[in-house]
C-alpha atoms as a printed R data frame, in Angstrom:
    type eleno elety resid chain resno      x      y       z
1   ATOM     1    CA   UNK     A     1 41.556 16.189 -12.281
2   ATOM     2    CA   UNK     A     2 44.215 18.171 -14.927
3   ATOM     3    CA   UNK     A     3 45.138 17.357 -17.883
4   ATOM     4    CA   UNK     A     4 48.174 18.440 -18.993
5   ATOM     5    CA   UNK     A     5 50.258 18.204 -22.542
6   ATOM     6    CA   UNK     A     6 53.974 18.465 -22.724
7   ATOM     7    CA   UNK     A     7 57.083 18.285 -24.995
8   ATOM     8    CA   UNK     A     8 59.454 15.579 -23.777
9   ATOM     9    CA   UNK     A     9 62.804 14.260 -24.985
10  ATOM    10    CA   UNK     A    10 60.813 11.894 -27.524
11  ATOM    11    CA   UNK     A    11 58.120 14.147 -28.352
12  ATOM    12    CA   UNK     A    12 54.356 15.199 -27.388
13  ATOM    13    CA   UNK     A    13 53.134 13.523 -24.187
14  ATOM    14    CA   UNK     A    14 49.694 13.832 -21.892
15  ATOM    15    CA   UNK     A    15 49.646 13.676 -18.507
16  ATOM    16    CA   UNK     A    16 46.918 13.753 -15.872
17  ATOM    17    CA   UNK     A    17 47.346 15.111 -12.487
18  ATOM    18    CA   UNK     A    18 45.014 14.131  -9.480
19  ATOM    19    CA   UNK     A    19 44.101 15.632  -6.290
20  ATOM    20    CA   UNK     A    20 44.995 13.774  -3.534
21  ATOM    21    CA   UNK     A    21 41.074 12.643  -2.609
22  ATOM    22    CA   UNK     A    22 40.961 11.678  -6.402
23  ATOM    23    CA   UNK     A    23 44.343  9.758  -6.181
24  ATOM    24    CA   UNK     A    24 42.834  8.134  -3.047
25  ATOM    25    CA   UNK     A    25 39.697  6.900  -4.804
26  ATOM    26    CA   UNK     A    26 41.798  5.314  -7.551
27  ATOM    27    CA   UNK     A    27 43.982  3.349  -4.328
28  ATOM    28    CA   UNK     A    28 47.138  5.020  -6.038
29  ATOM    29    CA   UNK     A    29 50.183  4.619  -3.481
30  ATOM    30    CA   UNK     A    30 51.476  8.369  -2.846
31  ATOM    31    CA   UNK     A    31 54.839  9.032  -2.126
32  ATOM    32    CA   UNK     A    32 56.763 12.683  -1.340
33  ATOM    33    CA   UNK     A    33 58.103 14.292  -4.759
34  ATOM    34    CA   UNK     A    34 61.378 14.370  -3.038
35  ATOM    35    CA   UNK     A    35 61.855 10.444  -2.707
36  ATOM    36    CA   UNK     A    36 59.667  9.387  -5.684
37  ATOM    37    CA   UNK     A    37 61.276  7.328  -8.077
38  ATOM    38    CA   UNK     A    38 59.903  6.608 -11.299
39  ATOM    39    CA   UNK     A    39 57.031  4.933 -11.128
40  ATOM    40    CA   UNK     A    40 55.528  5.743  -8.293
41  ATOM    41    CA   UNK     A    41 52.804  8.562  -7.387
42  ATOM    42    CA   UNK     A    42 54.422 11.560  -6.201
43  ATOM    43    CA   UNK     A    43 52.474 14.205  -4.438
44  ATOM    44    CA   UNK     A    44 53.618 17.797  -4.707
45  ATOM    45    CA   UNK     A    45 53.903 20.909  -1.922
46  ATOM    46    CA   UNK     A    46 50.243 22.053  -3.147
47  ATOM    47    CA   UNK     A    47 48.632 18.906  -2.491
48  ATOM    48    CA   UNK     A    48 48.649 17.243  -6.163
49  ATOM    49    CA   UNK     A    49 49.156 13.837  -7.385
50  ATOM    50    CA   UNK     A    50 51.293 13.200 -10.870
51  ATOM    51    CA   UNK     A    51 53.821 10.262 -12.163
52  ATOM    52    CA   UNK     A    52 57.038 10.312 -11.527
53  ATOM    53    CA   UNK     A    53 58.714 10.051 -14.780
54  ATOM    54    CA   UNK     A    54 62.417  9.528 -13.759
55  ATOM    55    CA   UNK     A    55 65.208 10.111 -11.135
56  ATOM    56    CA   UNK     A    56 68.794 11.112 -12.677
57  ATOM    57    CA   UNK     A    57 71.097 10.696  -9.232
58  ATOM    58    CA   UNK     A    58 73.935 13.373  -9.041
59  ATOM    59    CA   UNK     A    59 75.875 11.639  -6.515
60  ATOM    60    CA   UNK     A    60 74.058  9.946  -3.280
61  ATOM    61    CA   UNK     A    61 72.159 12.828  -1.819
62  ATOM    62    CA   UNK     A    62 71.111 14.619  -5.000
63  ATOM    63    CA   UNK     A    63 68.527 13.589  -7.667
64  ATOM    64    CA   UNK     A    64 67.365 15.347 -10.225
65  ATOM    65    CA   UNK     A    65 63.395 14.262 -10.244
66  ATOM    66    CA   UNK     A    66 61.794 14.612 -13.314
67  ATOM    67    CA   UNK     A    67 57.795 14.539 -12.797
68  ATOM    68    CA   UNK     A    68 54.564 15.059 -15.032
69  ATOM    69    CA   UNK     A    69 54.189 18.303 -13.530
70  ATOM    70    CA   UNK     A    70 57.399 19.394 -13.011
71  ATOM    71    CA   UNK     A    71 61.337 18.987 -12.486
72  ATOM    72    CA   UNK     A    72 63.268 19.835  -9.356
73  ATOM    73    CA   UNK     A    73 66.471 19.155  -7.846
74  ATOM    74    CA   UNK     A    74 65.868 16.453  -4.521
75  ATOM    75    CA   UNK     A    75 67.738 19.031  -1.984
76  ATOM    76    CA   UNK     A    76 66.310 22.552  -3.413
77  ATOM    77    CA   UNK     A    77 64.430 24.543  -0.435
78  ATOM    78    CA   UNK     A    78 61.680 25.667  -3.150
79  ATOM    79    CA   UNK     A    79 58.162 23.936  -2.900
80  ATOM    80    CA   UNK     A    80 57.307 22.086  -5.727
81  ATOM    81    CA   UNK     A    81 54.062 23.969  -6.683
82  ATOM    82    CA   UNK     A    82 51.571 21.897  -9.538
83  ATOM    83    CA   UNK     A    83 48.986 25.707  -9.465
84  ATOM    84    CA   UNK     A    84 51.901 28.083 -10.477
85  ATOM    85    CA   UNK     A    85 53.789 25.725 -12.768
86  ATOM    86    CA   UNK     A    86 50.658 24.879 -14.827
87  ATOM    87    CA   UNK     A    87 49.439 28.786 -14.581
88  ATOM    88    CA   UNK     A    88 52.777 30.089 -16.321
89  ATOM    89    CA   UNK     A    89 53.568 26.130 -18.256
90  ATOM    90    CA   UNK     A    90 56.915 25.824 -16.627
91  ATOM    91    CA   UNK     A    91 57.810 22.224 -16.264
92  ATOM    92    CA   UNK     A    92 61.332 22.745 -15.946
93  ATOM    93    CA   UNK     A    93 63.421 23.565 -13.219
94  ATOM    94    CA   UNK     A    94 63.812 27.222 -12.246
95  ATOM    95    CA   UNK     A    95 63.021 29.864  -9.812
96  ATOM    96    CA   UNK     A    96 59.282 30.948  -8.916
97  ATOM    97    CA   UNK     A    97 59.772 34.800  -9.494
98  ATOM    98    CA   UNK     A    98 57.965 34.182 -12.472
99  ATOM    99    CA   UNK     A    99 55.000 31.901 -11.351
100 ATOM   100    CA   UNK     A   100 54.585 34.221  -8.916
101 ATOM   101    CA   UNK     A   101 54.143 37.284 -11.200
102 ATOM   102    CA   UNK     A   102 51.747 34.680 -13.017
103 ATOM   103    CA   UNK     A   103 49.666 34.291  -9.831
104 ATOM   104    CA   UNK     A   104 49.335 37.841  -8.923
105 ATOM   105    CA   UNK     A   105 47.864 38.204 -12.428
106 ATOM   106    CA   UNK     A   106 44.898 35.762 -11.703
107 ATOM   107    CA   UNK     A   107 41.395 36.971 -11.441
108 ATOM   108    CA   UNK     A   108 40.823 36.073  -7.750
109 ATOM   109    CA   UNK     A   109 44.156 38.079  -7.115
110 ATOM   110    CA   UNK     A   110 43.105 41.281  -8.677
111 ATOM   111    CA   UNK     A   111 39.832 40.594  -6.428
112 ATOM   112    CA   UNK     A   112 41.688 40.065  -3.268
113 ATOM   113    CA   UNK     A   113 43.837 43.471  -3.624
114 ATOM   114    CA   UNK     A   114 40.935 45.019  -5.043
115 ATOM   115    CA   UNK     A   115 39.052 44.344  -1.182
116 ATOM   116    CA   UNK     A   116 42.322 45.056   0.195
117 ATOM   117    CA   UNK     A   117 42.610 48.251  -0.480
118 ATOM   118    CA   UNK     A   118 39.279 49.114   0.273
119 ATOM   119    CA   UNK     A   119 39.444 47.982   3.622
120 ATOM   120    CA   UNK     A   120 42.700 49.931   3.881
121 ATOM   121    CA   UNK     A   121 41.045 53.303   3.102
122 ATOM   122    CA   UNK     A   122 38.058 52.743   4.611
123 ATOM   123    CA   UNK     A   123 39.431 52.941   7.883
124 ATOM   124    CA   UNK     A   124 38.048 49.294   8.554
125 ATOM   125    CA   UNK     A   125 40.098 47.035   9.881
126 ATOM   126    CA   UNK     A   126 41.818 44.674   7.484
127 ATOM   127    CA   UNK     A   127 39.829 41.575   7.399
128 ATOM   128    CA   UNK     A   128 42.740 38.564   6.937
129 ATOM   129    CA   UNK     A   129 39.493 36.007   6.804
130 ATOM   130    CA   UNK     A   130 37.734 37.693   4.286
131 ATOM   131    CA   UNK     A   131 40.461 38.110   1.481
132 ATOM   132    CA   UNK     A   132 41.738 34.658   2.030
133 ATOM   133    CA   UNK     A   133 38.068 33.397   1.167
134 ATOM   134    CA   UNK     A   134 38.472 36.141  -1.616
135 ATOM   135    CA   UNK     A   135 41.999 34.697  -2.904
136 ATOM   136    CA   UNK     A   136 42.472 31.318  -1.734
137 ATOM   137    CA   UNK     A   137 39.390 29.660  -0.324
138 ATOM   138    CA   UNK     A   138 40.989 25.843  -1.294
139 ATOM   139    CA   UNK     A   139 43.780 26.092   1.096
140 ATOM   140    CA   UNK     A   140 43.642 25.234   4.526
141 ATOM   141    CA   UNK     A   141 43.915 27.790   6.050
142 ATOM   142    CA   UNK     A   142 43.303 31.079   3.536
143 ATOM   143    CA   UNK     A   143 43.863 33.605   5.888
144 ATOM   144    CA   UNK     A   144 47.573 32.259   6.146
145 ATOM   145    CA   UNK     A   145 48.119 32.001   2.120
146 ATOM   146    CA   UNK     A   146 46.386 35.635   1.582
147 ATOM   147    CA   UNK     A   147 49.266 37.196   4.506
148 ATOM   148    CA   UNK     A   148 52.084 35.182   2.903
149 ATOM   149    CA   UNK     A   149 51.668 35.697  -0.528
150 ATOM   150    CA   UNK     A   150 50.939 39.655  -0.721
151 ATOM   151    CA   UNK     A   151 54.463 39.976   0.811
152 ATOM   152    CA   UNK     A   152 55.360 38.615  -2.430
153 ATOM   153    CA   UNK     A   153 57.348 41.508  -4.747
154 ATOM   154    CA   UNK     A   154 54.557 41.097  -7.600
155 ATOM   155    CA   UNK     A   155 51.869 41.655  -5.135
156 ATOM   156    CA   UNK     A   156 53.724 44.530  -3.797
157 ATOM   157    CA   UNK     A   157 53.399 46.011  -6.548
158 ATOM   158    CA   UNK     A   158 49.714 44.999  -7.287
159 ATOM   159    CA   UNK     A   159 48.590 46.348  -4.045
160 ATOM   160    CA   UNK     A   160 50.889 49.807  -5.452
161 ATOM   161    CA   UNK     A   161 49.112 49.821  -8.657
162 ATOM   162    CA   UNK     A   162 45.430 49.730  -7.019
163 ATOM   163    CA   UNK     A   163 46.426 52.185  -4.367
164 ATOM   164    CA   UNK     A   164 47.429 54.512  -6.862
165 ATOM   165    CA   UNK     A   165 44.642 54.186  -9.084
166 ATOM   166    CA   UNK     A   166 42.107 54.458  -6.214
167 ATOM   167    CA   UNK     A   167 43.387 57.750  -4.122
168 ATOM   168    CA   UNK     A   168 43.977 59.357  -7.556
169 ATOM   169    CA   UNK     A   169 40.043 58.514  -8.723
170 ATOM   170    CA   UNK     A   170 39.519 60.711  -4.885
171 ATOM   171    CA   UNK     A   171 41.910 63.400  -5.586
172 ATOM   172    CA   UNK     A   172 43.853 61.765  -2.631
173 ATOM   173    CA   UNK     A   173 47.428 60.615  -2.004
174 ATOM   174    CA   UNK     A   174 48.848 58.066   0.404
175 ATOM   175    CA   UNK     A   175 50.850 60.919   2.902
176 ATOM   176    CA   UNK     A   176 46.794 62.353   2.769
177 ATOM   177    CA   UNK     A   177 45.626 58.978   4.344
178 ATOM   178    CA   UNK     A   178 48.721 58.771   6.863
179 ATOM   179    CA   UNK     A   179 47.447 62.116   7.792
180 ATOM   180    CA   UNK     A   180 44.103 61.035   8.284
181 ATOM   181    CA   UNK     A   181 45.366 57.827  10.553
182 ATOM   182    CA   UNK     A   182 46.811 60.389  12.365
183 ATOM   183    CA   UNK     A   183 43.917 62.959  13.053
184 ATOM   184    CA   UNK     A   184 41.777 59.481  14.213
185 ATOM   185    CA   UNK     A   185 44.844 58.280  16.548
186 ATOM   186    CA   UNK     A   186 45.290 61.657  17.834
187 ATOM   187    CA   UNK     A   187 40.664 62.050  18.569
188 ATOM   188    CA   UNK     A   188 41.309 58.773  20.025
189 ATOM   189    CA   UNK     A   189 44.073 59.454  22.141
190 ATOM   190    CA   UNK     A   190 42.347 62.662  23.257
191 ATOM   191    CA   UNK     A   191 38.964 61.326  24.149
192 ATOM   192    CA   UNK     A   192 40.744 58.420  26.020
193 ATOM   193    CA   UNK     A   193 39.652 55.547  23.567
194 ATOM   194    CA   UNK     A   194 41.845 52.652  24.086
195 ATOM   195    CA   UNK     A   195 40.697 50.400  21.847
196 ATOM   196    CA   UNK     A   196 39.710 53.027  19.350
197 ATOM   197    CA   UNK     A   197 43.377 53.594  19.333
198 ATOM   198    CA   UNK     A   198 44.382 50.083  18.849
199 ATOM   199    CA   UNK     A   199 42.348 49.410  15.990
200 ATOM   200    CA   UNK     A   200 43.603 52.533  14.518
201 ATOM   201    CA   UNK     A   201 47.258 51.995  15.403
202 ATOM   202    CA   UNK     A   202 46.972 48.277  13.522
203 ATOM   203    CA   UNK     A   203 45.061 50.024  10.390
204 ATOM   204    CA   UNK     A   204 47.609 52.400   9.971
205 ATOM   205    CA   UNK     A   205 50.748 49.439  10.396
206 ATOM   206    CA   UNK     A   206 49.173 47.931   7.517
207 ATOM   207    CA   UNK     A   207 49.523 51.401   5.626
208 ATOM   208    CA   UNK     A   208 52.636 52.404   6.785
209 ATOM   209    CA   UNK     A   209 54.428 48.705   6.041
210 ATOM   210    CA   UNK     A   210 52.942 48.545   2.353
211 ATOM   211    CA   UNK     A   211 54.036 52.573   1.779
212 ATOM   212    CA   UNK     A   212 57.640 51.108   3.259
213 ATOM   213    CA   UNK     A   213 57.779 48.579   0.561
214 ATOM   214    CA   UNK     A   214 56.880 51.391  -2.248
215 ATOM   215    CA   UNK     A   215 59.525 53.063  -1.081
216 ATOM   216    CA   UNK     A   216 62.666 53.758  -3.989
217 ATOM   217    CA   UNK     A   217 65.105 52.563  -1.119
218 ATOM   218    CA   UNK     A   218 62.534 50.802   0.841
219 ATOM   219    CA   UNK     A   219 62.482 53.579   4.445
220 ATOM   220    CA   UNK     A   220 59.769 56.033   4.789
221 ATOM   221    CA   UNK     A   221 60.158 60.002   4.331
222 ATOM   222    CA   UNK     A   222 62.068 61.377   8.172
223 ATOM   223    CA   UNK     A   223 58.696 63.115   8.095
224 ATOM   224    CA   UNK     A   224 56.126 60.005   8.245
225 ATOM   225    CA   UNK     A   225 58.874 58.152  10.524
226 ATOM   226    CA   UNK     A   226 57.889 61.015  13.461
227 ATOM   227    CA   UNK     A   227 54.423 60.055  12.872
228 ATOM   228    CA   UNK     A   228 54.755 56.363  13.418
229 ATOM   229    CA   UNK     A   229 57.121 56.988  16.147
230 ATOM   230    CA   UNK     A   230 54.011 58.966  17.922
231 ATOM   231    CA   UNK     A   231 51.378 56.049  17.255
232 ATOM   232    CA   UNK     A   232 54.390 53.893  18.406
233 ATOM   233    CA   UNK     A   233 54.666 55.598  21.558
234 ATOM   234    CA   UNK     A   234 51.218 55.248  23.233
235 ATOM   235    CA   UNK     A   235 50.308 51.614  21.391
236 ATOM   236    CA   UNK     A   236 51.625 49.767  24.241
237 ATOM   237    CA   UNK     A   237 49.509 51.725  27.023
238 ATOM   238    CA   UNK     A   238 46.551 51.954  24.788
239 ATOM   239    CA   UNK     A   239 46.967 47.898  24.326
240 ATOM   240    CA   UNK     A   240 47.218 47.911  28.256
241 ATOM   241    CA   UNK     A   241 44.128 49.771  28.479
242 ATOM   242    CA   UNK     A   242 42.054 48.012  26.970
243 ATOM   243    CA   UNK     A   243 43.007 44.458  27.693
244 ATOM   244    CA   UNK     A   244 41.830 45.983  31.659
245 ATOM   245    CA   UNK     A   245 38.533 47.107  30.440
């Protein structure tokens, strides 16, 4: 259970926000945020329960909801999302660039890319259960919200930041690590390691795709394009391989 303080048109007002077991325990009725009206118990895209404070209608398909928590247009594609709105206090409508930059600045985030990395340059494979335990361990299913959300621009650049900071703490650089993907694909390859090369081949994806997205104009050097077409080349017989072993 939240509390939560805001300025409305007539001044200072408190509002509490439930969970949905919470809302539950108290028999509230819970309606959809998109076809609350005021009054009633809405229930937002992250699984919260505020009031509905009022419903200006635009024409017959379009409301303007106003809720504790938030304010949204009825037909809008965006989630209405209690966690980021209270993180940055935005109550009003608007886009969720900047809740998003205020999630990736949480201390469970900065643990999550923090593990991330590590995995990445340990030449372990990237453990999608682990960080979302690390990050999200509320949600339903965290291994989902971990991949979704550090596709996110402000992660991006996160997951930049660490990388950085980490191969320059090793006297390293990320073309040093695509070279070392490469030296274990190519031992692989050689000594006839299927799944060796597999594992390797889905390390370095995750490598390559996050050194695509630090990119200036978001492609990869004509030099580290070569590589990948060479892991790209044998991942299909390697895959073959070993799903006959």
């Amino acid at each position: 259970m939240d509390k939560i303080t805001r300025r409305m048109g007539d001044g200072w007002h408190t509002y509490t926000i439930y969970t949905v077991a919470e809302a539950l325990e108290r028999d509230m009725v819970i309606v959809p945020w998109r076809i609350s009206q005021a009054g009633d118990w809405a229930l937002s895209d992250d699984g919260y329960v505020g009031e509905c404070l009022r419903v200006f209608h635009s024409n017959a398909a379009t409301q303007l909801i106003t809720l504790s928590y938030g304010q949204s247009w009825s037909v809008t594609k965006a989630p209405m999302l209690y966690e980021e709105r209270a993180a940055e206090r935005n109550w009003a409508v608007g886009d969720r660039k900047s809740r998003g930059k205020s999630e990736a600045r949480r201390t469970r985030t900065k643990n999550a890319i923090s593990a991330y990395v590590t995995m990445l340059l340990s030449g372990d494979k990237v453990d999608w259960d682990v960080l979302g335990n690390i990050y999200r361990p509320d949600r339903p299913i965290p291994s989902a919200t971990v991949r979704i959300d550090f596709k996110k621009q402000a992660f991006v650049d996160m997951i930049q930041q660490e990388l950085e900071k980490v191969l320059l703490a090793k006297g390293s650089s990320p073309s040093d690590t695509i070279e070392k993907y490469q030296e274990a694909y190519d031992v692989a390859r050689a000594n006839k390691k299927p799944g060796v090369m597999v594992d390797v081949a889905d390390r370095f994806s995750d490598f390559w795709n996050l050194k695509s997205a630090l990119q200036p104009n978001g492609e990869l050097p004509a030099s580290d394009f070569r590589v990948l077409e060479e892991v790209e080349e044998d991942l299909q017989i390697a895959k073959e391989a070993t799903n006959g072993e």
